[in-house]
C-alpha positions in Angstrom: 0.0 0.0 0.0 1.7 3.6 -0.5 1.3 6.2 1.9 -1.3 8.7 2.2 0.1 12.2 2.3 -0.8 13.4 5.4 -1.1 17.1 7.0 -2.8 19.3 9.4 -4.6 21.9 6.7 -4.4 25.1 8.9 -0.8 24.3 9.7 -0.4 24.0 5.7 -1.6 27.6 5.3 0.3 29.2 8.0 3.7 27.5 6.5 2.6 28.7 2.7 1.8 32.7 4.9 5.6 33.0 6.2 6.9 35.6 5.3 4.1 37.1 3.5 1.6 39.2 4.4 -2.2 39.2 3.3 -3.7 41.8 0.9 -6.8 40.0 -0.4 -8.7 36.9 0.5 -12.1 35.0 -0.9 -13.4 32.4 0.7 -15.9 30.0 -0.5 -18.2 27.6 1.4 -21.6 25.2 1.5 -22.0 24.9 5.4 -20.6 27.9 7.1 -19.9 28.8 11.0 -19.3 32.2 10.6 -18.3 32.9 14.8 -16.0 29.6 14.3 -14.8 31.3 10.5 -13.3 34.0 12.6 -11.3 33.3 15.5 -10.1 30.1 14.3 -9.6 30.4 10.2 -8.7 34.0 10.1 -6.6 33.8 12.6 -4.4 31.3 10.1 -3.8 33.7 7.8 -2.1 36.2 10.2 1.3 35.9 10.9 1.3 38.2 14.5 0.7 36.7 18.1 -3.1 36.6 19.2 -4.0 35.4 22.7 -5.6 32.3 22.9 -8.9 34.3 24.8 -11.5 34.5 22.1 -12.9 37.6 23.0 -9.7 39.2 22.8 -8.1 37.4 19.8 -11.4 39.2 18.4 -10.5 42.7 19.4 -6.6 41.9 17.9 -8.0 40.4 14.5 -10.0 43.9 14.4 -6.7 46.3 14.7 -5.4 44.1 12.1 -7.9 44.2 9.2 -8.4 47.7 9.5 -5.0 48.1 8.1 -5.8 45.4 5.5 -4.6 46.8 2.0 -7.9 44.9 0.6 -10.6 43.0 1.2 -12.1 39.7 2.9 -15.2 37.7 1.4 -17.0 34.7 2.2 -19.2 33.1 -0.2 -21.6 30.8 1.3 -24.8 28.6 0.4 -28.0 30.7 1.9 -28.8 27.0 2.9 -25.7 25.9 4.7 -25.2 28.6 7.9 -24.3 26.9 10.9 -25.3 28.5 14.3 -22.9 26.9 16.1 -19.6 29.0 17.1 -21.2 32.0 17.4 -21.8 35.1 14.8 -19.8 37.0 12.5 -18.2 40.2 14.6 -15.4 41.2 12.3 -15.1 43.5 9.0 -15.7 40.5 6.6 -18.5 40.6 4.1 -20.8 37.4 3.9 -22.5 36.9 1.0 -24.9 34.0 0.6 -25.1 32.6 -3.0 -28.5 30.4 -4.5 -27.8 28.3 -6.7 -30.9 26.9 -8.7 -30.5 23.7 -9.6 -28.5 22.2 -6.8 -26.2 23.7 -3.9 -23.3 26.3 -4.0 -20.6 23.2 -2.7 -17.3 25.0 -3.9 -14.8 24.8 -1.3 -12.2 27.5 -2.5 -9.2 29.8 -0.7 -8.1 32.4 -3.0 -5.8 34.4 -1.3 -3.7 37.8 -2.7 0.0 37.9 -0.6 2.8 39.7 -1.0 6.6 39.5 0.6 7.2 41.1 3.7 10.5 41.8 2.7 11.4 43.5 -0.6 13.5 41.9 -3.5 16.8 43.3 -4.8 15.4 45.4 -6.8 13.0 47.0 -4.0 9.8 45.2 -5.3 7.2 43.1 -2.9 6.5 40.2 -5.1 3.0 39.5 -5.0 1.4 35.9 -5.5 -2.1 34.5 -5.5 -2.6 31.7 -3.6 -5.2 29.1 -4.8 -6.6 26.5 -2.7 -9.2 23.8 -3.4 -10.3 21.6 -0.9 -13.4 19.4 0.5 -13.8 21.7 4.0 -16.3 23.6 5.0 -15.6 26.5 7.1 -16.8 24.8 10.0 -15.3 23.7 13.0 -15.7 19.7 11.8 -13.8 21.0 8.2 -10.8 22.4 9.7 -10.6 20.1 13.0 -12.7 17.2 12.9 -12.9 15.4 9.6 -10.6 13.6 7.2 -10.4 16.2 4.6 -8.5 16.9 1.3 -6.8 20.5 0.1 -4.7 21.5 -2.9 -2.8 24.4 -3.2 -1.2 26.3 -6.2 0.4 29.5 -6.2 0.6 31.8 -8.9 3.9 34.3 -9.2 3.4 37.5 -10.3 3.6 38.0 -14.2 3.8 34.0 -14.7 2.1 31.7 -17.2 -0.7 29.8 -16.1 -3.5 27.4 -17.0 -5.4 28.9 -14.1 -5.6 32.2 -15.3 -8.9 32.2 -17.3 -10.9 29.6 -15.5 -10.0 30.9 -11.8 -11.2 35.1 -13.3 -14.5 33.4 -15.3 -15.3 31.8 -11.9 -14.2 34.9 -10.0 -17.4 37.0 -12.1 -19.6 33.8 -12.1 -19.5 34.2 -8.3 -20.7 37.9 -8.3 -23.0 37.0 -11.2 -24.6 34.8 -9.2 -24.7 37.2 -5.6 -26.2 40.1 -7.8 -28.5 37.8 -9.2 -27.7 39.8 -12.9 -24.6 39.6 -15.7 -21.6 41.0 -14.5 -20.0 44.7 -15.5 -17.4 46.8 -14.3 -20.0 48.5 -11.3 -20.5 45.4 -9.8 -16.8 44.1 -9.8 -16.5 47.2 -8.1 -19.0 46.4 -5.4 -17.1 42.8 -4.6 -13.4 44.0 -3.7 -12.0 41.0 -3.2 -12.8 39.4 -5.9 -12.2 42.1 -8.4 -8.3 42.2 -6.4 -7.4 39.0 -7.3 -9.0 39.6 -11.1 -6.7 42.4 -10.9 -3.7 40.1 -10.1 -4.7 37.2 -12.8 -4.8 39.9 -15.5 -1.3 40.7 -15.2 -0.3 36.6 -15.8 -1.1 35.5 -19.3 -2.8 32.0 -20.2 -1.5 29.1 -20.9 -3.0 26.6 -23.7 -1.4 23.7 -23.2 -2.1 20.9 -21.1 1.2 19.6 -20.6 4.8 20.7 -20.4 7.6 18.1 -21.2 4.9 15.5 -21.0 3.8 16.3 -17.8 0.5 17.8 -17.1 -0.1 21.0 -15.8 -2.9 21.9 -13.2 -6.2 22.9 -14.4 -9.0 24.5 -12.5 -12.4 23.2 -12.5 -15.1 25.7 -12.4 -18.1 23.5 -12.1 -19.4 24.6 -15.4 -19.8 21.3 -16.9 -20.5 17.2 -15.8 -16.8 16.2 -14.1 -16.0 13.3 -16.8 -16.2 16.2 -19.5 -13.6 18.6 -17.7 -11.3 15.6 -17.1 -11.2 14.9 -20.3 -10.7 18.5 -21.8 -7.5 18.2 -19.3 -6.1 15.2 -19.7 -6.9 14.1 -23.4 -6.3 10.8 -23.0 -3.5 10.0 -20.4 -5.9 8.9 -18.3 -7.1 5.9 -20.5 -6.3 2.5 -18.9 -5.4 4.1 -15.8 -6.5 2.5 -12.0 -9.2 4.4 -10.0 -9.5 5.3 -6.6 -12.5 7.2 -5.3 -13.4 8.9 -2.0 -15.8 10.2 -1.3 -18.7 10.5 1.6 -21.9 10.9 -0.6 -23.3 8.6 -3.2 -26.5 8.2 -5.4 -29.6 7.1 -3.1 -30.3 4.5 -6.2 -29.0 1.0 -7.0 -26.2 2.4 -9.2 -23.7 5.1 -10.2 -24.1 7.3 -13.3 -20.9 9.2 -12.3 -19.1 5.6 -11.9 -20.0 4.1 -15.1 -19.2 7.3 -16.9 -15.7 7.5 -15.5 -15.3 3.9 -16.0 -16.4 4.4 -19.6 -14.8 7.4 -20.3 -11.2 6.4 -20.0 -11.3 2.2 -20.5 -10.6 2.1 -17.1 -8.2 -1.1 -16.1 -9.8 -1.1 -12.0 -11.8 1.1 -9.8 -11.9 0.9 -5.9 -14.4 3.0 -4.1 -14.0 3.5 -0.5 -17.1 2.5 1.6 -17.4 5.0 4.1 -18.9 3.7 7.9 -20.1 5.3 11.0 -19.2 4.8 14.9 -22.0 1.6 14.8 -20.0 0.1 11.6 -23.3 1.0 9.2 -22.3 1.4 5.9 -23.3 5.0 4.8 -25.1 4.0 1.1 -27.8 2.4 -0.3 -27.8 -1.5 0.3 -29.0 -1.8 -3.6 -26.1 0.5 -4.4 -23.3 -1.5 -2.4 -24.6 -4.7 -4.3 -24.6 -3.3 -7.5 -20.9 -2.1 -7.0 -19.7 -5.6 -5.9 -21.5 -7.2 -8.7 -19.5 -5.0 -11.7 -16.2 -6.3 -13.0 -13.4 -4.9 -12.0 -14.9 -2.6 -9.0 -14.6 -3.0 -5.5 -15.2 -1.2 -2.5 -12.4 -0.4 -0.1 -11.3 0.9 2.8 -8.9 3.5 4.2 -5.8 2.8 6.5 -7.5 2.6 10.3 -5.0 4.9 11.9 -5.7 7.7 9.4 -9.7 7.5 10.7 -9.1 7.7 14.6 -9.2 10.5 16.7 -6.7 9.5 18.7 -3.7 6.4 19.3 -6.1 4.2 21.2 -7.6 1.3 18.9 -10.9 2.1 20.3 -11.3 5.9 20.1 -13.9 7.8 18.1 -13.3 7.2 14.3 -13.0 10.4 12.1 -15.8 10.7 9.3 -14.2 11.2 6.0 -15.4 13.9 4.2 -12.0 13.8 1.7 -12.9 13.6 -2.6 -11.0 12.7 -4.4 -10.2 10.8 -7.7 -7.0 9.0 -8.0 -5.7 7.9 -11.7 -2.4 5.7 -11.8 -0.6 3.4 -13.3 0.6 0.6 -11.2 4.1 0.3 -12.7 7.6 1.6 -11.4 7.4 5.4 -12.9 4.1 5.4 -14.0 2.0 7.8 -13.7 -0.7 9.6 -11.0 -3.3 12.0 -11.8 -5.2 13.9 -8.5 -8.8 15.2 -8.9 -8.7 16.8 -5.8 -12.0 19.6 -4.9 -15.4 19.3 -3.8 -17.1 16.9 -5.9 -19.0 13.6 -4.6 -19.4 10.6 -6.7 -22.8 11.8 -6.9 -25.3 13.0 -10.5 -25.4 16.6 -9.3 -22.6 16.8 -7.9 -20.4 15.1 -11.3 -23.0 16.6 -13.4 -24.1 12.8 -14.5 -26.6 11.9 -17.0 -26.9 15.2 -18.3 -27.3 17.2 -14.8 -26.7 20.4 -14.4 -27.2 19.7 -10.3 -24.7 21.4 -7.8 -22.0 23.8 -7.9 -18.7 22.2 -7.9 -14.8 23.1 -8.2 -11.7 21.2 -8.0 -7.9 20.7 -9.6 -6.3 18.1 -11.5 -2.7 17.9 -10.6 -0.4 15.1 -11.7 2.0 14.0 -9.1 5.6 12.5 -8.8 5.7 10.2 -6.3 9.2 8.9 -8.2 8.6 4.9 -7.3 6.0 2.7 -7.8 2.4 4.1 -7.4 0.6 2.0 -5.5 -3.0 1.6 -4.0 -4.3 3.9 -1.0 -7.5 1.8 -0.3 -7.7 -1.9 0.7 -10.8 -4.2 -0.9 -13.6 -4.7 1.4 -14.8 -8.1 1.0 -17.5 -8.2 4.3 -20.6 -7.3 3.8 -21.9 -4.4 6.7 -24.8 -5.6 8.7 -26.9 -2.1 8.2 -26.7 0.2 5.8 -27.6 3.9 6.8 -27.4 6.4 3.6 -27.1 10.0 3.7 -28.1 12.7 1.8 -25.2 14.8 -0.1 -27.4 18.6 1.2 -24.9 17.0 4.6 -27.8 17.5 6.4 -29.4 21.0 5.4 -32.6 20.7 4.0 -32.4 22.2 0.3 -35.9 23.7 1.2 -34.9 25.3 3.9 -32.7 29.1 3.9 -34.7 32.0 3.1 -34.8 33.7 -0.1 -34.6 36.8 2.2 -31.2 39.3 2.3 -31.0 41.9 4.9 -28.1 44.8 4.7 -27.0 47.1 7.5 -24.7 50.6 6.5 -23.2 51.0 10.0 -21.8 54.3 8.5 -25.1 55.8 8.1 -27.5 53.7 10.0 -29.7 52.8 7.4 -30.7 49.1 6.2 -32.2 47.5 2.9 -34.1 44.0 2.2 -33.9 41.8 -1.1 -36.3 39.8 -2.1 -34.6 36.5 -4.0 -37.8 34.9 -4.9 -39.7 34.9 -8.4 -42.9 36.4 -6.7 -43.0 39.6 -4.5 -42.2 37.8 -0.6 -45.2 36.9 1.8 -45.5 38.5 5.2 -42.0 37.6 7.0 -40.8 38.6 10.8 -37.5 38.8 11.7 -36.7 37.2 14.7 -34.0 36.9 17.5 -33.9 34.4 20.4 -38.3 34.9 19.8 -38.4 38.7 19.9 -39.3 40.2 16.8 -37.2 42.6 15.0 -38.3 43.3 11.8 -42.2 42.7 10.2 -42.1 42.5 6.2 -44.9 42.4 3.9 -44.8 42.6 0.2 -41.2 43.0 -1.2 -41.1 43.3 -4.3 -38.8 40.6 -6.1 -35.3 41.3 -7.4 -35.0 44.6 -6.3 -33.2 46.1 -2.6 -35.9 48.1 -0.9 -35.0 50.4 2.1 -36.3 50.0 5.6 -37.4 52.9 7.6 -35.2 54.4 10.0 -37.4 53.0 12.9 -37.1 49.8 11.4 -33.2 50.5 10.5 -32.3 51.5 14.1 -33.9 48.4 15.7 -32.1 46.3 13.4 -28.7 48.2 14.4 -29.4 47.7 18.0 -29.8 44.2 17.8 -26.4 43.9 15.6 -24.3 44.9 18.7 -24.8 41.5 20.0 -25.6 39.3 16.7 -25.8 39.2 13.0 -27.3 35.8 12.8 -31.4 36.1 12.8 -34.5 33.6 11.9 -36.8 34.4 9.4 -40.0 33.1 9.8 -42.6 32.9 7.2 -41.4 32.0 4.4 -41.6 28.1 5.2 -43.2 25.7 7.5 -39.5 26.0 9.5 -37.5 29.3 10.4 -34.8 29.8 8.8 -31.2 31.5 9.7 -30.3 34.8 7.9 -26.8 36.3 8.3 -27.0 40.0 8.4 -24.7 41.4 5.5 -22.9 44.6 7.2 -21.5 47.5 5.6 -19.7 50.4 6.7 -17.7 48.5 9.6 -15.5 51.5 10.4 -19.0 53.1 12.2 -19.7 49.6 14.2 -19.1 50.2 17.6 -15.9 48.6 19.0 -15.6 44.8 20.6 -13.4 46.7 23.5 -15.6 49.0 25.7 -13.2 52.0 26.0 -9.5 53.3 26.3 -8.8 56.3 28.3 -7.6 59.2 26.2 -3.9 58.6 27.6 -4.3 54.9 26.1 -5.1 55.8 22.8 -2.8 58.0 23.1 -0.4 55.4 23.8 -2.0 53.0 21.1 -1.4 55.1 17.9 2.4 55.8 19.2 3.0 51.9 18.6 4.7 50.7 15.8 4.6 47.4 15.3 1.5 44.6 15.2 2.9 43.0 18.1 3.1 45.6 20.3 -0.5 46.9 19.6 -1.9 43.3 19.8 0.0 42.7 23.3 -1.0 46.3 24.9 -5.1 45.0 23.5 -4.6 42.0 25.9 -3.2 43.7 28.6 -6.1 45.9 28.7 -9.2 44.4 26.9 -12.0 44.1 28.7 -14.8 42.7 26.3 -18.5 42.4 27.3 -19.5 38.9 28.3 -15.7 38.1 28.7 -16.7 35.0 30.9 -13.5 33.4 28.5 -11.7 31.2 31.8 -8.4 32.3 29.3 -9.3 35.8 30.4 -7.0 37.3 33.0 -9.3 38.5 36.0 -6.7 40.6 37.5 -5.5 44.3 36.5 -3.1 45.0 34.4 -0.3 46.8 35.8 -0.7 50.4 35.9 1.6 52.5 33.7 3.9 55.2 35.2 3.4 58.3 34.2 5.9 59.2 31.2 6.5 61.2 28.3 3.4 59.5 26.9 1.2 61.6 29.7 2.9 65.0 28.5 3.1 67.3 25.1 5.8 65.1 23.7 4.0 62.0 23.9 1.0 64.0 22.6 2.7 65.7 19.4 4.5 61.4 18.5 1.1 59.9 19.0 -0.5 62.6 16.6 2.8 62.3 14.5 2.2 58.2 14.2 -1.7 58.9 13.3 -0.7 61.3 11.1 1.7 59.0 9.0 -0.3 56.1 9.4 -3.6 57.7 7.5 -1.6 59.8 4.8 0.2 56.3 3.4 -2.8 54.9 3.8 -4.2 57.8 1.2 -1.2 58.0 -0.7 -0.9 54.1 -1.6 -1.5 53.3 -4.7 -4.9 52.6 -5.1 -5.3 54.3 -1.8 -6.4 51.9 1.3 -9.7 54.4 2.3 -11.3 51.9 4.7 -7.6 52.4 7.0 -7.9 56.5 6.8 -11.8 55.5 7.8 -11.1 53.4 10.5 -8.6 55.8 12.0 -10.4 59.0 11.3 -14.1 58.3 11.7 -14.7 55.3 13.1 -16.4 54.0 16.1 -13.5 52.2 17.7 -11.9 52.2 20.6 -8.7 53.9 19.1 -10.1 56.4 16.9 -9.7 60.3 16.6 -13.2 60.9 17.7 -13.0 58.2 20.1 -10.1 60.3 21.7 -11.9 63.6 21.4 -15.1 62.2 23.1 -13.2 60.4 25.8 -11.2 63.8 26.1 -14.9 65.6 26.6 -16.0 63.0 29.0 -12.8 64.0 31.3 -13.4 67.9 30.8 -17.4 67.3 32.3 -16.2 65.1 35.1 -13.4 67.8 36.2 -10.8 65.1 35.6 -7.5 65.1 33.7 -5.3 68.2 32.9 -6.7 71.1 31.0 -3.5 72.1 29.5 -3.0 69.1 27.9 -6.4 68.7 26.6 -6.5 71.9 25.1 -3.1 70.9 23.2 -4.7 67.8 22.3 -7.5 69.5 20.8 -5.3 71.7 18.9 -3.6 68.7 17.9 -6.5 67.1 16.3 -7.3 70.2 14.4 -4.1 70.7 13.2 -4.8 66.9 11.7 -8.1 67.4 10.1 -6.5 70.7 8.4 -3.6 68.9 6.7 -5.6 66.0 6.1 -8.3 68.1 4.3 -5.6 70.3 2.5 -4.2 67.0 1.2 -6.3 65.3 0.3 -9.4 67.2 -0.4 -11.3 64.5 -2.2 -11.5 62.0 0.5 -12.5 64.8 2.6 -15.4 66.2 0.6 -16.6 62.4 0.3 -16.9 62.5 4.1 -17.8 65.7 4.2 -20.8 64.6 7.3 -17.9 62.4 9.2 -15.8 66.0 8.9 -18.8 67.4 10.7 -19.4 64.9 13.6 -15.2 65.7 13.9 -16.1 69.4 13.8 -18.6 69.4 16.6 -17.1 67.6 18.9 -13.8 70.0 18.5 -16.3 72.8 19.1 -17.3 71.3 22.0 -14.2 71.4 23.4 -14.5 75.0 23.2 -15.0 75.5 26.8 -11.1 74.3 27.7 -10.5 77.4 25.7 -12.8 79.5 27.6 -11.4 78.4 31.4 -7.6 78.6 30.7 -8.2 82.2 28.5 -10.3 83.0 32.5 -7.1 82.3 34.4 -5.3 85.5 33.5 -5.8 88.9 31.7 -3.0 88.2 29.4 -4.3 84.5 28.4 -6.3 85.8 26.0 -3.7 87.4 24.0 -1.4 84.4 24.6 -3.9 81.9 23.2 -4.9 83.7 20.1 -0.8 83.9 19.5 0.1 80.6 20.3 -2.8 79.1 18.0 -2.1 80.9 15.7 1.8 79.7 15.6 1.0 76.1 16.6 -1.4 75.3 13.9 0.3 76.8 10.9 2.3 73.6 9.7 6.4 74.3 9.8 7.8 74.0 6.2 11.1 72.8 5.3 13.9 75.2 4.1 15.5 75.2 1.3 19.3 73.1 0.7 20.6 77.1 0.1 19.0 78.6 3.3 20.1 76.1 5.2 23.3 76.2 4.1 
């Protein structure tokens, strides 16, 4: 028997991540725990240090993806959320796809990287990482299960046979979430995915299928019945070739369309098909179906190696359900050959697009391997008959009738919410519903178009979106269903962390690197609901007072915020959401964050007035420069400006009590203003000679 490759798939991604840090990402799943999604996927793709408290690795993950260059998307089946884990908290967009004639079952990573460290020539390479695997984003994908991936990586500039089929499936996914053909506009309105279309139109396509008779990955889209695409692939290298299949889900009939075509397709020598089991031993397909199977020449069923099923060393610990496919060609001869179909595909019609069915949504990689002996077989024949047979339905569960054809959206930048109605017929009366209170009561939408909610109806949504984004819908069938709110506008969504004083924030923006912002979050998180037992229930120690609680430590920290948003607006195309985040949004380290907290201090008497006012004067020496510099971006937030603007007005009254403490004051103030916010230029190389 050869041996399995074996490896743990989030420890896969972190060792393709070193050195190398994330621009892009798009994820794409059937069954999807969006809580789990984030604090234990995410996390993978991160190379900083995050505390093992979920709460808190939350509040870390937060910092670091409002300095993300691009975008993060996960696209899901509307059918296949998982409420497990928890809901989605983080600046991700979730984007559930309907697909018609089957499920959405892609399993895809696509993420956009570049070097950390430049070349010789001062360039970070960029590369596009391309994953295709059988695991959900759920916690029994990435922890649980026996699961397949494949990985390719695509270089900057390089030839490819992935170029074409990964950007056609790239607009066939925002085709399908918009629900109309796709244009410029709506790549637009999917970053993510119009990044890494970005990236692939700077490679050029490859037509051949082999180089030096070896064949080259291709990309299945799912656009076609699996025999078909294996064929366009491999021409005929496959022919006479030994077949191994794995796969969980089968045909609830007494015999396989997908099989025989395979078999037929490429004169096939010998096919083994492992027979998957549960805990009681039941074999998990049709009785009619396993006898059929036995009966056909040259087909057995098999089984998998025992110690690649267990959960642990002892002989009787929980097996592992296998939830791998794949397709294994070779030729059993020293140097022959071995041809992976590795993806999301079951040996089922819909989902091999057997006997002329369109049925699910599928994508996977063929990759030929080198394995430089002998290949040899994985799976051992199974000659005993099981004693029960318990088949399963390929939906894994999720009833195809269930999901809701309902899509709510929440713009936490201006508080205002919109409903689409999937359906071919304007909707029937729906409520929205969370833990039995109602939320939302919808009559009437109109089909295929977004229609906006009241602001009544907009602000109760938002309220409820502080604590959760995952809602029933009731109404629509004779069984709620779960909706994941899509959100928008995350900058505006108040912060996971409660508060930071105005001398933290301070302290915060003066920090340099990712580690030292993520270890000063854990020293001083404290998250609602932290009942985490990883949570440190005692006090941080207190800071000395230092520079940082004086003007120098005031004029660095406005320095560092001052850098930090003008490269973000000066890259190239310019990272907006990062000036957002730091400028206008809600969180805890944000400039009107600061000037409220400063504000809060001024009514309770606390706090030094001198430095207040200086930090004031700071802040609208800021919004001056940054408005002079970039007057575009400003006049696009021309209402955030305003918020900005009133609360600096506010602050008036530190003005007003340190101009009381002396007759000359006055005078003093009006000169020192005057001085302080007029920006120092640079002299010229002859004057300062």
């Amino acid at each position: 028997m050869a041996e399995i490759p074996r490896s743990v798939l989030s420890e896969h991604f972190q060792d393709r991540m070193k050195g190398r840090r994330l621009l892009s990402a798009v994820f794409t799943t059937f069954r999807f725990e969006p809580g789990f999604f984030e604090t234990e996927v995410l996390p993978v793709f991160f190379d900083i240090p995050l505390s093992h408290a979920a709460a808190i690795k939350l509040v870390q993950l937060e910092d670091v993806l409002k300095s993300l260059p691009g975008s993060i998307a996960v696209y899901y089946d509307q059918h296949g959320l998982v409420a497990e884990g928890g809901a989605s908290k983080l600046d991700v967009r979730r984007i559930p796809i309907r697909h018609a004639t089957g499920i959405f079952h892609p399993k895809n990573v696509l993420v956009l990287v570049e070097d950390t460290e430049p070349d010789d020539e001062g360039h970070h390479r960029r590369a596009l990482l391309c994953a295709c695997l059988s695991a959900n984003l759920t916690r029994a994908g990435w922890w649980e299960n026996v699961e397949v991936a494949h990985v390719e990586e695509i270089g900057e500039g390089e030839h490819t046979n992935l170029k074409d089929a990964l950007a056609g499936y790239a607009d066939r996914l925002i085709a399908r979430a918009e629900r109309r053909r796709v244009n410029d506009e709506l790549r637009a309105a999917h970053p993510a995915l119009r990044d890494i279309r970005d990236f692939l139109s700077g490679t050029s396509q490859r037509e051949h299928r082999s180089v030096e008779g070896r064949l080259v990955p291709h990309f299945d889209s799912g656009e076609g019945p699996l025999a078909d695409f294996l064929r366009s692939a491999t021409g005929t290298a496959l022919r006479g070739m030994c077949l191994e299949v794995i796969s969980p889900y089968f045909d609830d009939r007494g015999e396989s369309a997908p099989l025989t075509e395979l078999l037929d397709a490429f004169e096939l020598r010998e096919a083994r098909v492992f027979l998957p089991k549960n805990d009681r031993g039941e074999a998990l397909c049709p009785e009619a179906l396993f006898t059929w199977v036995r009966q056909r020449q040259g087909v057995s069923w098999a089984a998998l190696p025992s110690d690649l099923l267990r959960l642990g060393k002892s002989e009787d610990t929980k097996r592992r359900t296998v939830h791998a496919k794949v397709y294994r060609f070779f030729e059993p001869a020293r140097g022959g050959r071995e041809v992976l179909y590795v993806g999301s595909r079951n040996l089922t019609s819909p989902g091999c697009g057997a006997g002329g069915q369109s049925g699910n949504w599928e994508t996977g990689f063929v990759v030929e391997v080198t394995s430089g002996g002998r290949p040899d077989w994985w799976l051992t024949p199974e000659s005993r008959r099981p004693g029960a047979f318990s088949p399963r339905s390929e939906d894994e569960g999720t009833a195809t009738s269930g999901g809701t054809h309902l899509v709510l959206r929440y713009r936490w930048d201006r508080s205002s919410a919109a409903a689409f109605w999937g359906g071919e017929w304007a909707s029937p009366s729906l409520c929205v519903e969370h833990g039995g209170v109602q939320i939302l009561a919808l009559d009437k939408l109109p089909a295929g178009q977004w229609k906006e909610l009241d602001p009544a109806q907009a602000e109760h949504l938002g309220r409820v979106l502080v604590s959760t984004s995952l809602l029933q819908v009731t109404g629509e069938g004779p069984e709620p269903a779960l909706l994941l709110v899509q959100e928008e506008g995350m900058h505006a969504r108040p912060s996971l962390l409660l508060e930071l004083s105005a001398a933290d924030i301070l302290r915060y923006w003066a920090l340099l690197s990712v580690e030292q912002r993520a270890a000063f979050i854990e020293a001083r998180a404290k998250v609602a609901g932290d009942d985490d037992p990883l949570l440190a229930k005692v006090s941080p120690v207190p800071v000395e007072t230092t520079l940082f609680d004086r003007f120098a430590g005031v004029f660095h920290a406005f320095g560092c915020l001052e850098e930090r948003v003008r490269e973000a607006l000066n890259a190239d195309p310019p990272k907006t959401r990062e000036a957002d985040y730091r400028l206008f949004g809600k969180k805890y380290d944000s400039l009107g964050r600061l000037l409220e907290r400063v504000l809060a201090e001024v009514r309770a008497g606390s706090g030094d007035r001198v430095e207040q006012y200086v930090v004031t004067l700071c802040a609208r020496q800021l919004l001056r420069e940054v408005g002079r510099a970039h007057p575009d971006y400003w006049a696009e937030h021309r209402d955030d400006v305003r918020e900005l603007e009133a609360l600096l007005a506010d602050a008036g009254s530190l003005r007003t009590a340190l101009a009381a403490a002396d007759e000359a004051m006055p005078a003093f103030l009006d000169w020192f203003e005057r001085w302080f916010l007029r920006r120092a230029e640079a002299l010229a190389d002859e004057e300062a000679s």
